[in-house]
C-alpha positions in Angstrom: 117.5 -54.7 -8.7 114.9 -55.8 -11.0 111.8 -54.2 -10.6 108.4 -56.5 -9.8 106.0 -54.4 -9.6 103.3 -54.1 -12.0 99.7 -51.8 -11.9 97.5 -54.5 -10.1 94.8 -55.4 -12.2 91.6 -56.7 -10.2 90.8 -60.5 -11.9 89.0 -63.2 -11.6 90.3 -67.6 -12.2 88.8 -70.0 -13.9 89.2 -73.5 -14.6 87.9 -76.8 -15.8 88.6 -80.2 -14.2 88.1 -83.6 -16.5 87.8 -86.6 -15.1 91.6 -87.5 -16.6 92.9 -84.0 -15.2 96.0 -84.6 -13.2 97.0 -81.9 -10.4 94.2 -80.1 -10.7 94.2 -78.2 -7.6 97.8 -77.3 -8.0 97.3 -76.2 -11.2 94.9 -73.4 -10.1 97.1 -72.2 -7.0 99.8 -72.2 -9.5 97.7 -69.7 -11.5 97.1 -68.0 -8.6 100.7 -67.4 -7.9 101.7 -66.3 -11.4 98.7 -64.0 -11.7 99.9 -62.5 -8.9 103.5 -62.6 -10.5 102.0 -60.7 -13.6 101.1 -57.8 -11.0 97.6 -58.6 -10.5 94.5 -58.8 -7.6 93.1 -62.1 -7.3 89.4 -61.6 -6.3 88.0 -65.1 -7.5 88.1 -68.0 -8.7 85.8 -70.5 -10.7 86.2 -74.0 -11.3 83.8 -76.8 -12.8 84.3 -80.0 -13.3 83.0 -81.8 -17.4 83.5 -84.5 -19.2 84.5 -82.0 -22.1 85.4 -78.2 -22.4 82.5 -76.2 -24.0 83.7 -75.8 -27.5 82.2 -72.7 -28.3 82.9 -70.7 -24.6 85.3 -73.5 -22.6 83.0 -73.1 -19.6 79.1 -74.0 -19.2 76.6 -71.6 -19.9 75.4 -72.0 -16.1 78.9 -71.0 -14.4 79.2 -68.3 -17.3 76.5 -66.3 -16.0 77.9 -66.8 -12.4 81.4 -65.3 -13.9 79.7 -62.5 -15.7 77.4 -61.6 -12.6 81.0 -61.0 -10.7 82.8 -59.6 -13.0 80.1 -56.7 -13.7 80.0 -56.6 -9.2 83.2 -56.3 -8.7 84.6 -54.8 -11.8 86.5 -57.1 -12.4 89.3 -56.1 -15.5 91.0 -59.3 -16.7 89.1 -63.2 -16.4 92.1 -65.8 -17.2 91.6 -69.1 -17.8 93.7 -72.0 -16.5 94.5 -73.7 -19.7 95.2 -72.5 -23.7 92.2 -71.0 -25.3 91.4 -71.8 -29.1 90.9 -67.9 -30.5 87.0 -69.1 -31.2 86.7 -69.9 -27.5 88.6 -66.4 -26.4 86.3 -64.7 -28.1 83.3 -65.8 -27.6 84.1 -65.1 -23.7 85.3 -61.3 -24.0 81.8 -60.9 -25.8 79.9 -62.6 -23.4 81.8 -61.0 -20.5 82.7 -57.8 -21.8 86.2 -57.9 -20.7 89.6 -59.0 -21.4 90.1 -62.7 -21.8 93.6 -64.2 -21.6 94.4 -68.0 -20.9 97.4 -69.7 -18.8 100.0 -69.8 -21.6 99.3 -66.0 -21.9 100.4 -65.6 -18.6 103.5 -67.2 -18.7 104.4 -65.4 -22.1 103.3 -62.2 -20.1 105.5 -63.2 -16.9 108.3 -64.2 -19.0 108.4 -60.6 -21.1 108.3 -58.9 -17.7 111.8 -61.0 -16.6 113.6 -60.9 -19.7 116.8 -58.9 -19.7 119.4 -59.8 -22.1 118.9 -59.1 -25.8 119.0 -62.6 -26.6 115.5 -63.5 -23.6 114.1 -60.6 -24.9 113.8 -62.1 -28.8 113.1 -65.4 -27.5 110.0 -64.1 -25.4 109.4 -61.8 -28.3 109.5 -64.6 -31.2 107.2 -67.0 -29.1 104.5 -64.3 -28.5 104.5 -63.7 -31.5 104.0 -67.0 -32.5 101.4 -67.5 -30.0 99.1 -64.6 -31.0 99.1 -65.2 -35.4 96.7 -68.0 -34.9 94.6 -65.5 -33.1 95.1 -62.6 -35.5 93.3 -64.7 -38.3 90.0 -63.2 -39.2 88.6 -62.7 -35.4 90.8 -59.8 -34.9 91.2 -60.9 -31.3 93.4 -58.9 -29.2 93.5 -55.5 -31.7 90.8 -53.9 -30.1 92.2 -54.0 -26.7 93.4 -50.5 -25.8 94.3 -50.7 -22.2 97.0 -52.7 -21.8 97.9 -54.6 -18.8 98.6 -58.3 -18.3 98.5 -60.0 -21.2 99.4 -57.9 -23.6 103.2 -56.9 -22.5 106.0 -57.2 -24.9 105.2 -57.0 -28.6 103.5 -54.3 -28.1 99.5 -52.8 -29.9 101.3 -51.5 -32.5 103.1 -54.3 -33.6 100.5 -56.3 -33.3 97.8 -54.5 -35.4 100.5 -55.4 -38.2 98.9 -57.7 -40.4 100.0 -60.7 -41.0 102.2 -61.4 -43.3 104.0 -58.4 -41.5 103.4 -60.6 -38.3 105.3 -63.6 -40.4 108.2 -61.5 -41.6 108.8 -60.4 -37.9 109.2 -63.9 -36.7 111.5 -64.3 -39.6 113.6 -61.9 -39.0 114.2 -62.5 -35.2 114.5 -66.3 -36.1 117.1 -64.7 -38.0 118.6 -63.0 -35.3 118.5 -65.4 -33.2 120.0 -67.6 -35.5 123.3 -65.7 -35.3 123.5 -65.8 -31.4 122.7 -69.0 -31.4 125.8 -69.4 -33.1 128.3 -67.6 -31.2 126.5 -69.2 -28.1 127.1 -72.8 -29.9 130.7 -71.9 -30.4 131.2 -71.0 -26.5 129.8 -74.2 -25.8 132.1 -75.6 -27.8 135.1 -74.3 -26.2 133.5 -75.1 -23.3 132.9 -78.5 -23.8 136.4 -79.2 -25.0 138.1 -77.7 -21.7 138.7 -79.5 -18.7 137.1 -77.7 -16.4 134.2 -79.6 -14.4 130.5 -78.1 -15.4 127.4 -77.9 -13.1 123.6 -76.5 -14.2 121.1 -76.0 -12.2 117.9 -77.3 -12.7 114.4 -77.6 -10.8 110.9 -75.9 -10.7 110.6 -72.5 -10.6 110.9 -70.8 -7.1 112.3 -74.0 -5.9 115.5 -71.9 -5.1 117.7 -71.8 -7.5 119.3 -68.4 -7.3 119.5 -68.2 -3.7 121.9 -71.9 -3.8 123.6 -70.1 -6.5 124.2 -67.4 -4.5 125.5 -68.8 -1.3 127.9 -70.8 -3.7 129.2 -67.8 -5.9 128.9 -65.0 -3.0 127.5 -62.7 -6.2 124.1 -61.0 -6.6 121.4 -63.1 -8.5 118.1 -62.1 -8.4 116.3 -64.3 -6.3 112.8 -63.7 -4.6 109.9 -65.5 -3.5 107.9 -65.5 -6.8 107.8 -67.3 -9.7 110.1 -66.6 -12.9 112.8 -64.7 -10.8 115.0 -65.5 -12.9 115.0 -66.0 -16.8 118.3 -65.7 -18.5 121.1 -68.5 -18.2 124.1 -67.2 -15.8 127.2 -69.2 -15.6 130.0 -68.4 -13.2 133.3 -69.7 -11.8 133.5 -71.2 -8.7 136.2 -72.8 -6.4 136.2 -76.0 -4.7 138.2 -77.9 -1.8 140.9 -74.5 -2.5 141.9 -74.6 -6.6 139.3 -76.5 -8.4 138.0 -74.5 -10.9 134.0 -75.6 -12.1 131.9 -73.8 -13.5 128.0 -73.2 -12.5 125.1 -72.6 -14.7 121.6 -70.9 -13.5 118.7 -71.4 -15.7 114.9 -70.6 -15.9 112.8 -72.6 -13.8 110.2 -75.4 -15.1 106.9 -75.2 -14.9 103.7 -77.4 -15.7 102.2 -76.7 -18.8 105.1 -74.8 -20.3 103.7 -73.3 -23.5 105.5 -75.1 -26.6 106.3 -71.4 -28.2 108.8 -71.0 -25.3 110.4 -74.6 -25.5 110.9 -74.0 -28.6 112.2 -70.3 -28.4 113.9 -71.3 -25.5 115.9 -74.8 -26.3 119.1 -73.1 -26.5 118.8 -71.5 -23.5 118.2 -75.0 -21.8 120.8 -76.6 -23.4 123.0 -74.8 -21.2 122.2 -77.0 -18.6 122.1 -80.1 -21.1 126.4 -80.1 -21.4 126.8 -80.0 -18.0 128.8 -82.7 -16.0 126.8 -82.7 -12.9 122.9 -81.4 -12.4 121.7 -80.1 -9.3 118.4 -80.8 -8.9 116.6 -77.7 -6.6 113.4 -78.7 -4.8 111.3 -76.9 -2.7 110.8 -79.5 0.5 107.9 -76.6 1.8 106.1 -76.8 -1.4 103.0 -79.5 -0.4 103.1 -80.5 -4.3 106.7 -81.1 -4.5 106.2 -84.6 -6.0 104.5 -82.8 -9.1 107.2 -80.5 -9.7 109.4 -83.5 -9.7 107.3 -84.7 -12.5 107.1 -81.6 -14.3 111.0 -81.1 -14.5 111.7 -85.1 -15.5 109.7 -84.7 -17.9 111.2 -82.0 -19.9 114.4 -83.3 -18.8 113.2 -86.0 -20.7 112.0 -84.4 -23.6 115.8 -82.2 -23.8 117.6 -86.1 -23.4 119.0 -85.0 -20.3 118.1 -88.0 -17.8 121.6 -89.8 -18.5 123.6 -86.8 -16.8 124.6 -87.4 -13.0 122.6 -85.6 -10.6 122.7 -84.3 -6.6 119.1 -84.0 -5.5 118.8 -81.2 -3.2 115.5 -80.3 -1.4 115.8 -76.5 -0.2 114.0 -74.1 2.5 114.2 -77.5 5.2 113.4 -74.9 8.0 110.1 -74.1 6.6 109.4 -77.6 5.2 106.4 -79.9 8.0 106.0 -83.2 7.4 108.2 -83.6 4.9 108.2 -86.7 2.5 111.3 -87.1 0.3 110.7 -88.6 -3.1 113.9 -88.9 -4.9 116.9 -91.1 -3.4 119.4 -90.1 -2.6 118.7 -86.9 -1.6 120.2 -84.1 0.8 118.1 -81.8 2.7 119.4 -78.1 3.0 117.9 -74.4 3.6 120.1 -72.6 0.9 119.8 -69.2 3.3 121.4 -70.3 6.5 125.0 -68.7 7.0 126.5 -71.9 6.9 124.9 -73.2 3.3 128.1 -72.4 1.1 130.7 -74.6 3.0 127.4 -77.4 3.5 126.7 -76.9 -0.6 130.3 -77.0 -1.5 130.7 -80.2 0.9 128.0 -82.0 -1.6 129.3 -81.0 -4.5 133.0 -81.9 -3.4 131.6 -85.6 -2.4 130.0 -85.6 -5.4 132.7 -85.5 -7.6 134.8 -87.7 -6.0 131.5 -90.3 -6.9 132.7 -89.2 -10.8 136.3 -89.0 -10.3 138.7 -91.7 -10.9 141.3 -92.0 -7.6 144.7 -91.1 -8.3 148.2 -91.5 -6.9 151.4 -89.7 -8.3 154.9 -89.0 -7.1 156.3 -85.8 -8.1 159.6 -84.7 -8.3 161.0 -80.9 -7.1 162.0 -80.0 -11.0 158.2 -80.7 -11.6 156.5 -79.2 -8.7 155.5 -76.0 -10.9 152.9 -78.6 -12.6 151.2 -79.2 -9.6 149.1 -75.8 -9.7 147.6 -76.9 -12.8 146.5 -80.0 -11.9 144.7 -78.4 -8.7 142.4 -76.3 -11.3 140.9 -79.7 -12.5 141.5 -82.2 -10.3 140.7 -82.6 -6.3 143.9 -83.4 -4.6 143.3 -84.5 -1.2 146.0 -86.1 0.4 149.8 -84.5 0.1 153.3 -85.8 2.1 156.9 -85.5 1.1 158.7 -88.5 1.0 162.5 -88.7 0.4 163.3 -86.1 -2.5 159.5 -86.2 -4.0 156.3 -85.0 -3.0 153.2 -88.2 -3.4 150.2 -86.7 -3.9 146.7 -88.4 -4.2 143.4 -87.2 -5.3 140.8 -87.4 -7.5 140.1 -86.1 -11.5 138.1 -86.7 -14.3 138.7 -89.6 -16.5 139.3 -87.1 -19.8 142.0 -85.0 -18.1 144.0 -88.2 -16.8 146.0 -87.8 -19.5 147.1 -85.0 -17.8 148.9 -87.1 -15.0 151.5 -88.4 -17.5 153.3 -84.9 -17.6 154.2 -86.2 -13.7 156.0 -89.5 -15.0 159.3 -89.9 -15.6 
């Protein structure tokens, strides 16, 4: 079981809302939610609304002294900020405030060095931290100083980052190198993956939308899956069955989020790409989640930016028994709650109707001296009708147009 608990830090929000700020509100109960991901205690949380952010401190002077008043009250340990910080602006505040300032993308870096388990996550996370904090290690020596720890400043490490920087540089050399080389092997997988015949499915959707728990009740196997955000980082693919023999496989991969920080779609396009050969996407969407039309927004979009909009998709919204006054966005759609005894044979159901949408129909005859063929084609193809007729058994079904070939081994 992978552990979630952190040392609660006591912090405090903030944000800014321009008049061209989209999902504002979501935004900061998103940051609520990861802050609380990270292991800490919300105990505020200050907004403003300008025309501009302050260029020097992000927030007015006014709503500064507000902050600083509660953070001195309630000693308050961390203040993060709901967007990215320029390293002037994330100084300026832990002078003024006398505390540790981190900002959104921070977080997520933070959140994702927490969740990271395989070798290759763990560079990834490491190699975009890294990246993240060099801007920051110029001149202001932001960051060295802090001693305690904590959000924000999980992974790397204090050591590592008191490095200077062209020792910063070489680091993030040599894990691009590294990664480099699983890249590689991952790329040659894929390869052999992509030139089977077997029928491949990713997962996709925002994070907590579910994921885990649908891949779950379709692979009967542990994944981590919990009410949080991030549950699950590294790519997992698995075999499953369908309609008896067919063999497809089924790919689990981190959620989406708004405001993703561009360190980690870059560190992590490789991991994504998983999902990007796939035959069939399942989209997962939380149906409770009041903001469910952003997070549809937020995962077309990177779909979009990974060229992954052409590739068939099953739209599934998920947890329907806690979902009230629900309003579906996407067509077609099927509404499910992954965690009801009966999801796997529902989910498989889908799927199975699903491909038969991507399928071409087929009819063969088969003859007995050929009938040991006929448990191959069941591994990639959905047979669904079969009567004996005379000395030959007819046989129709579905498969995909690539492996029709296969059906000439059944001619005479």
């Amino acid at each position: 079981m992978i552990e979630t608990k952190q040392q609660e830090e006591r912090v405090l929000l903030v944000g800014v809302e321009l008049q061209d700020s989209h999902h504002f509100e979501m935004s900061m109960e998103e940051l609520a939610s990861l802050a609380k991901t990270a292991g800490a205690v919300v105990k505020g949380s200050y907004t403003q609304k300008r025309e501009k952010y302050d260029s020097k401190t992000f927030i007015g002077s006014g709503k500064l002294e507000e902050i600083k008043r509660m953070v001195d009250a309630d000693e308050i340990a961390t203040v993060i900020v709901n967007n990215r910080l320029t390293p002037r602006q994330n100084v300026n505040l832990e002078e003024i405030l006398g505390v540790k300032v981190i900002d959104r993308m921070q977080l997520i870096l933070d959140i994702f060095a927490m969740r990271a388990r395989s070798h290759e996550g763990k560079l990834q996370v490491h190699l975009a931290q890294l990246k993240y904090l060099l801007p920051r290690l110029v001149g202001q020596g932001i960051l060295l100083s802090r001693q305690a720890g904590g959000i924000g400043s999980r992974g790397p490490g204090e050591s590592q980052l008191e490095l200077n920087r062209r020792s910063i540089r070489n680091q993030i050399a040599d894990i691009e190198r590294q990664l480099k080389v699983v890249e590689k092997n991952r790329a040659t997988v894929r390869e052999k993956r992509l030139e089977s015949s077997v029928f491949k499915i990713g997962l996709i959707g925002y994070t907590n939308a579910g994921k885990s728990t649908v891949m779950n009740a379709l692979t009967t196997k542990s994944q981590y899956e919990a009410d949080e955000l991030f549950a699950t980082l590294d790519a997992t693919t698995k075999v499953i069955h369908l309609a008896g023999h067919l063999d497809v496989t089924l790919t689990d991969t981190v959620g989406f989020i708004q405001d993703l920080p561009t360190e980690l779609v870059s560190s992590f396009k490789s991991t994504l790409e998983e999902s990007k050969n796939v035959d069939l996407l399942i989209h997962v969407i939380d149906a409770s989640d009041p903001h469910h039309e952003e997070h549809e927004e937020t995962v077309f979009s990177i779909m979009k930016e990974l060229d992954m909009l052409d590739i068939p998709r099953l739209t599934l919204y998920n947890k329907q028994d806690k979902a009230e006054n629900f309003t579906p966005t996407q067509t077609p759609y099927h509404l499910i709650s992954a965690k009801e005894d009966n999801s796997r044979a529902v989910l498989q159901d889908l799927i199975v109707e699903k491909i038969k949408e991507l399928f071409q129909p087929f009819r063969i005859q088969v003859g007995f001296e050929k009938a040991y063929k006929i448990h191959e084609l069941e591994k990639i193809a959905l047979l669904e009708k079969r009567e004996y007729k005379d000395d030959k058994e007819e046989i129709s079904g579905y498969i995909a147009e690539k492996n029709k070939w296969k059906l000439e081994e059944f001619y005479d």
